[in-house]
Kinemage of the C-alpha trace (Angstrom):
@kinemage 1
@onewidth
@group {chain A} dominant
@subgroup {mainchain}
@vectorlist {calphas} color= white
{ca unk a 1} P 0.000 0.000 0.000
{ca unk a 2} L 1.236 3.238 -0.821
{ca unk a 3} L 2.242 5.607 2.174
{ca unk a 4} L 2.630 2.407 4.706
{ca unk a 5} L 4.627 3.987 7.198
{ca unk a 6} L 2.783 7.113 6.995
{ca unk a 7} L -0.627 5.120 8.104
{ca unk a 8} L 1.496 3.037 10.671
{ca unk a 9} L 2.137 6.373 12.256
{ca unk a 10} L -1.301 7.624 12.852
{ca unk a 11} L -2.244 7.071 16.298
{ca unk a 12} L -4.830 3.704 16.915
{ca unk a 13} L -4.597 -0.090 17.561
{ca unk a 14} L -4.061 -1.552 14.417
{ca unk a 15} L -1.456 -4.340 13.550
{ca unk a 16} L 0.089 -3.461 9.917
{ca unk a 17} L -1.745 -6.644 8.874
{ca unk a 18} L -4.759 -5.177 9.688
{ca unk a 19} L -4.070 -1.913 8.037
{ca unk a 20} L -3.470 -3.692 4.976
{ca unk a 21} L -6.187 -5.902 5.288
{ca unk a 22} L -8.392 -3.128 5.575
{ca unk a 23} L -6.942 -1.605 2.601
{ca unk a 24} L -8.479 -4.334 0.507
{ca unk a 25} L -11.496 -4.755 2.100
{ca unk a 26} L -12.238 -0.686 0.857
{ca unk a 27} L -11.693 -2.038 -2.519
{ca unk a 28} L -14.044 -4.887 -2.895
{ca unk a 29} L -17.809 -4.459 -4.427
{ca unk a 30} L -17.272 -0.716 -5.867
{ca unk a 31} L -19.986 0.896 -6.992
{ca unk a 32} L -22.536 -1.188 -5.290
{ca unk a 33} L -23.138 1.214 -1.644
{ca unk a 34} L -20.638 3.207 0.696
{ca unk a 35} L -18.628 2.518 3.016
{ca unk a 36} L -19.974 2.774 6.695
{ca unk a 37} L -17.386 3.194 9.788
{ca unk a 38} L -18.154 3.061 13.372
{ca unk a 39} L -15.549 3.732 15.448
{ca unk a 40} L -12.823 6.464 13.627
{ca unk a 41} L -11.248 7.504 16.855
{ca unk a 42} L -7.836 9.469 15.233
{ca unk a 43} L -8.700 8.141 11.517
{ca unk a 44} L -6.324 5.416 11.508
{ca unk a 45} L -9.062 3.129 10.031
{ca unk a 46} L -10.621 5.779 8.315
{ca unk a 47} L -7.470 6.575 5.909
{ca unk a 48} L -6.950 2.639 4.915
{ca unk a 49} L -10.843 1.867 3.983
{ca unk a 50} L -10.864 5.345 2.028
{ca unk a 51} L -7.625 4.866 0.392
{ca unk a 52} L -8.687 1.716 -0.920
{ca unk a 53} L -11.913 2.640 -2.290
{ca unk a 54} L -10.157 5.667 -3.694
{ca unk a 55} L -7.829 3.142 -5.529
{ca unk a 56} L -10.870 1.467 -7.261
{ca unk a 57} L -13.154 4.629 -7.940
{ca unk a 58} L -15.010 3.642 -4.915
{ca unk a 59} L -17.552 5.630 -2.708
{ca unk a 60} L -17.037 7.586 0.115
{ca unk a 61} L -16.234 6.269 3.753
{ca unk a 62} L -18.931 7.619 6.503
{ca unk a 63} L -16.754 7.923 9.309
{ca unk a 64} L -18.849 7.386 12.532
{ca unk a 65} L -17.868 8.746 15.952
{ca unk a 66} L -18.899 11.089 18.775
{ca unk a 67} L -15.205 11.780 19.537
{ca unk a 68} L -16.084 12.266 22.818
{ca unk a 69} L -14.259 10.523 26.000
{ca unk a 70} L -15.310 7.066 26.533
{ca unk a 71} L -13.777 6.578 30.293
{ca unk a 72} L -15.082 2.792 30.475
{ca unk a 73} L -12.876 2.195 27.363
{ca unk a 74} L -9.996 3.942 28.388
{ca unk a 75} L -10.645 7.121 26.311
{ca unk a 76} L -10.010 10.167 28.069
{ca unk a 77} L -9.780 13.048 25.435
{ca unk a 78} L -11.899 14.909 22.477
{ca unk a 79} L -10.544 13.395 19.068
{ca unk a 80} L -12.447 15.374 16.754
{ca unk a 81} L -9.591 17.774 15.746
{ca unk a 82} L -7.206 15.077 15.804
{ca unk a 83} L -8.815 13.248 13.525
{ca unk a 84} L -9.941 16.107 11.137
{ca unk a 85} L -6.191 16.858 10.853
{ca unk a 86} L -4.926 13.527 9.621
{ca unk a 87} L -7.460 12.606 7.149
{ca unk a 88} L -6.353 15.918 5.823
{ca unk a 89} L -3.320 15.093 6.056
{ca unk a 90} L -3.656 12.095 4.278
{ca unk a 91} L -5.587 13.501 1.118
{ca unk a 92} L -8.656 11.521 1.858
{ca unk a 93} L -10.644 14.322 3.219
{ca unk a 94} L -12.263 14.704 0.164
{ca unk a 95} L -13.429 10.786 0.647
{ca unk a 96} L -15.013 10.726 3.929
{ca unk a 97} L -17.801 11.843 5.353
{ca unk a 98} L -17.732 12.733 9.071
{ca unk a 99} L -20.422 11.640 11.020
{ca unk a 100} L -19.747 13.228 14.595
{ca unk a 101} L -22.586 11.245 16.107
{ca unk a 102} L -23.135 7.991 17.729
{ca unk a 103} L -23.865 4.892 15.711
{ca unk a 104} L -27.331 5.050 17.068
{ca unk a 105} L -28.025 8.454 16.140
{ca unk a 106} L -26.186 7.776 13.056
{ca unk a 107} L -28.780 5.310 11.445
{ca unk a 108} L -31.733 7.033 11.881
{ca unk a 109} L -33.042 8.211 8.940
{ca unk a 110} L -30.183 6.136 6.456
{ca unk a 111} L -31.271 5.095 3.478
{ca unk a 112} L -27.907 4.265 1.532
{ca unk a 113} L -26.863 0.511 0.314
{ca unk a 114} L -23.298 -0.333 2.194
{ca unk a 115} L -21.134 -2.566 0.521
{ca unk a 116} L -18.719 -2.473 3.806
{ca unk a 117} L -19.824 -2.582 7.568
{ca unk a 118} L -16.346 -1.615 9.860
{ca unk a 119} L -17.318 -1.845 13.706
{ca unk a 120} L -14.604 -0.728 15.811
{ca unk a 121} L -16.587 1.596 18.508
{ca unk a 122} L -17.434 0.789 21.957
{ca unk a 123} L -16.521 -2.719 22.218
{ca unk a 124} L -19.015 -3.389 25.515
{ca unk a 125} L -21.609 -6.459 24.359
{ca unk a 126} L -24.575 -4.359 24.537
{ca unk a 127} L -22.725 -1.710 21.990
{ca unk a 128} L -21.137 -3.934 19.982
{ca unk a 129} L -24.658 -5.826 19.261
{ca unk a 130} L -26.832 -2.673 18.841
{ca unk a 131} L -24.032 -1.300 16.507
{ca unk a 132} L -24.431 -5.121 14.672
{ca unk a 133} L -28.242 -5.082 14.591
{ca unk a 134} L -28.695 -1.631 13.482
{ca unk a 135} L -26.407 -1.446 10.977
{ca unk a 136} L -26.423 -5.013 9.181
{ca unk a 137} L -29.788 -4.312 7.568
{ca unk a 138} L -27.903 -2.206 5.640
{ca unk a 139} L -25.324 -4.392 4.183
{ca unk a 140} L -25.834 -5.476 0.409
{ca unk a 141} L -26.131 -9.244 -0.650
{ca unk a 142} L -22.296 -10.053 -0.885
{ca unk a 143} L -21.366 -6.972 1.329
{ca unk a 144} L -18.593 -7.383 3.732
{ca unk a 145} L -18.804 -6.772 7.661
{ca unk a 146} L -15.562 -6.863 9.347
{ca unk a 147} L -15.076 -6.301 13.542
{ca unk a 148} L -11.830 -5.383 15.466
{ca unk a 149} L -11.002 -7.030 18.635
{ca unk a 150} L -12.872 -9.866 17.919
{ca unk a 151} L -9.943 -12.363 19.955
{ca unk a 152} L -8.938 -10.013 22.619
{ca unk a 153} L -12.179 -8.406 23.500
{ca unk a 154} L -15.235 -10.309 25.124
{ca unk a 155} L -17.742 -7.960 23.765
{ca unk a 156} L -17.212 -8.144 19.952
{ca unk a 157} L -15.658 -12.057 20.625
{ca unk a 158} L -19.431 -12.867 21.850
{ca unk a 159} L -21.767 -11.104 19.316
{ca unk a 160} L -19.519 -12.737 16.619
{ca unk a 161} L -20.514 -15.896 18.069
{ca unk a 162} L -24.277 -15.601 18.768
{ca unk a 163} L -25.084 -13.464 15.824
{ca unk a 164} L -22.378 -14.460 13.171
{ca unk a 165} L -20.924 -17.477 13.481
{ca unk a 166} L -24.489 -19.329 14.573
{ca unk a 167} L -26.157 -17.961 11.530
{ca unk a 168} L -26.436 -19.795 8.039
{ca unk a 169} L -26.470 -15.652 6.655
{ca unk a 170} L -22.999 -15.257 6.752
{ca unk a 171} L -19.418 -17.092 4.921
{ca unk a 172} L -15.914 -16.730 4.078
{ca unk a 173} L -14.849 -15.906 7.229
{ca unk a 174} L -11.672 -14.029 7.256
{ca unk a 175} L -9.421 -13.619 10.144
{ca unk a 176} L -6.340 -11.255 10.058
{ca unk a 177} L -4.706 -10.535 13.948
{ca unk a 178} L -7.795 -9.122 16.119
{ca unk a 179} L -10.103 -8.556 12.588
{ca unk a 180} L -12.442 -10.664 11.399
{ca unk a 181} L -14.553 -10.506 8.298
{ca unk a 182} L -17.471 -11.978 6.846
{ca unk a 183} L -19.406 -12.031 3.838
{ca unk a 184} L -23.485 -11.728 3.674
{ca unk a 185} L -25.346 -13.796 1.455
{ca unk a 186} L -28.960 -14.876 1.602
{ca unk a 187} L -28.285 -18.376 2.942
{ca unk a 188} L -25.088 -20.313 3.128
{ca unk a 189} L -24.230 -23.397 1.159
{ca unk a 190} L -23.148 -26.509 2.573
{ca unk a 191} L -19.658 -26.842 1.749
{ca unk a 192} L -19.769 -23.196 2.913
{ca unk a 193} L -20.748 -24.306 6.134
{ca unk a 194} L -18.209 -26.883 6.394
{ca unk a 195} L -15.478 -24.364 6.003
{ca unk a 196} L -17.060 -21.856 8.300
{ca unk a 197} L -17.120 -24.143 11.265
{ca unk a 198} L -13.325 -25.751 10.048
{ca unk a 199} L -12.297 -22.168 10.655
{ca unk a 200} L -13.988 -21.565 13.817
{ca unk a 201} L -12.404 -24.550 15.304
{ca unk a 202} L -9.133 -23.319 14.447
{ca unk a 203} L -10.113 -20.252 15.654
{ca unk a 204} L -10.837 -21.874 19.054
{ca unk a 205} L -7.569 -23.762 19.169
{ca unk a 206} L -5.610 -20.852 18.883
{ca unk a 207} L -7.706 -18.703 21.723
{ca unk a 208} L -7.127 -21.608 23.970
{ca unk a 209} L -3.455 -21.964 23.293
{ca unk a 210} L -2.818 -18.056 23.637
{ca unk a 211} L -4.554 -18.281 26.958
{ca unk a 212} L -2.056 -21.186 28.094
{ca unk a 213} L 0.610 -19.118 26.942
{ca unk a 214} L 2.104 -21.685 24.854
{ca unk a 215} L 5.601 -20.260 23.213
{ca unk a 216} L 4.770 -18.829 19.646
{ca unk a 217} L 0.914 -19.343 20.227
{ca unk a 218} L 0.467 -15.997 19.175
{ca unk a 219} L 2.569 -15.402 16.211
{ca unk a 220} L 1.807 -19.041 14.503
{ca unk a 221} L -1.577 -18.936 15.264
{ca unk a 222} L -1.950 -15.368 13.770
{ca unk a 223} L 0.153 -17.013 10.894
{ca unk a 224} L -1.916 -19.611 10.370
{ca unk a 225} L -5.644 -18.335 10.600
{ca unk a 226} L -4.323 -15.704 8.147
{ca unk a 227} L -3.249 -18.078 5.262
{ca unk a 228} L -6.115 -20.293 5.933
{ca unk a 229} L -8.591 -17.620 6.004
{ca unk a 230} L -7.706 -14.622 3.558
């Protein structure tokens, strides 16, 4: 991606894999809906999804966040200006759409196809699923949702498991570090479910060894649910 190191720089929790990762995801399904955000925080997330859907002629990224501190989280300052600053520093400003709002105040009233769901907000359970069940409604046939923090965080780690990974809605699971990905499609096919759950067992094996701290459990099994998943 062009301007790595640049991105890397921009304050926020995301691995390089994950900025690349997100990179591509901005580029898949142009021209069928926008780009929806929750979650901007300094625009670290913001910059890779509109980058990539600036490489493909892609729509615009509506970046979702109140910007206001979130002490439960561990956010403890205003990030608006911060933010403003380096998407304009990054040339995307033209690309996003600011939505200084929360993701609940955010929906009302949308009417626009999204072709990519990013939920990165407040990763509490009851947030994480209202940002889920409001939003998903949203997504196109074929459209992509993708959550951060879905290993290290119990919030996102749990709605991916009641709502996601128990429905027949959603395939081609993609998991890159903390980010998983999924694809929507009307119902799932068999051998589509067979790889789903092949994944989430491999998934399992590799929470459970990180939790015994077994040496290199993190790194391999990063390694390894990315090259069997993406």
């Amino acid at each position: 991606m062009k301007d790595l190191q640049n991105i890397l720089k921009v304050p926020g929790m995301l691995t390089q894999n994950e900025v690349e990762y997100l990179y591509r995801l901005g580029q898949l399904n142009p021209g069928k809906g926008v780009i929806v955000e929750i979650g901007s925080w300094k625009g670290k997330s913001t910059i890779c999804l509109a980058r990539g859907s600036m490489a493909v002629g892609g729509e615009k990224v509506y970046a979702i966040d109140p910007h206001r501190p979130l002490a439960e989280e561990g956010y403890v300052e205003d990030t608006e200006a911060e933010f403003l600053t380096n998407i304009t520093q990054a040339g995307v400003e033209t690309h996003v759409v600011p939505m200084v709002l929360t993701s609940k105040e955010a929906v009302t009233g949308w009417n626009q196809p999204v072709r990519l769901l990013w939920i990165d907000g407040d990763h509490r359970y009851e947030y994480v699923k209202q940002d889920f069940l409001l939003w998903e409604p949203h997504v196109i046939e074929g459209g992509i949702i993708a959550m951060h923090d879905t290993i290290r965080k119990q919030g996102p780690k749990r709605v991916l498991w009641e709502i996601v990974f128990r429905s027949n809605r959603f395939q081609q699971i993609s998991i890159v570090d903390n980010l998983t990905a999924v694809r929507k499609v009307r119902r799932i096919s068999l051998r589509g479910r067979l790889a789903k759950w092949l994944i989430i067992g491999c998934r399992g094996l590799y929470i459970a060894a990180r939790k015994m701290r077994f040496p290199y459990a993190k790194r391999a099994g990063r390694w390894v649910l990315k090259k069997l998943t993406t």
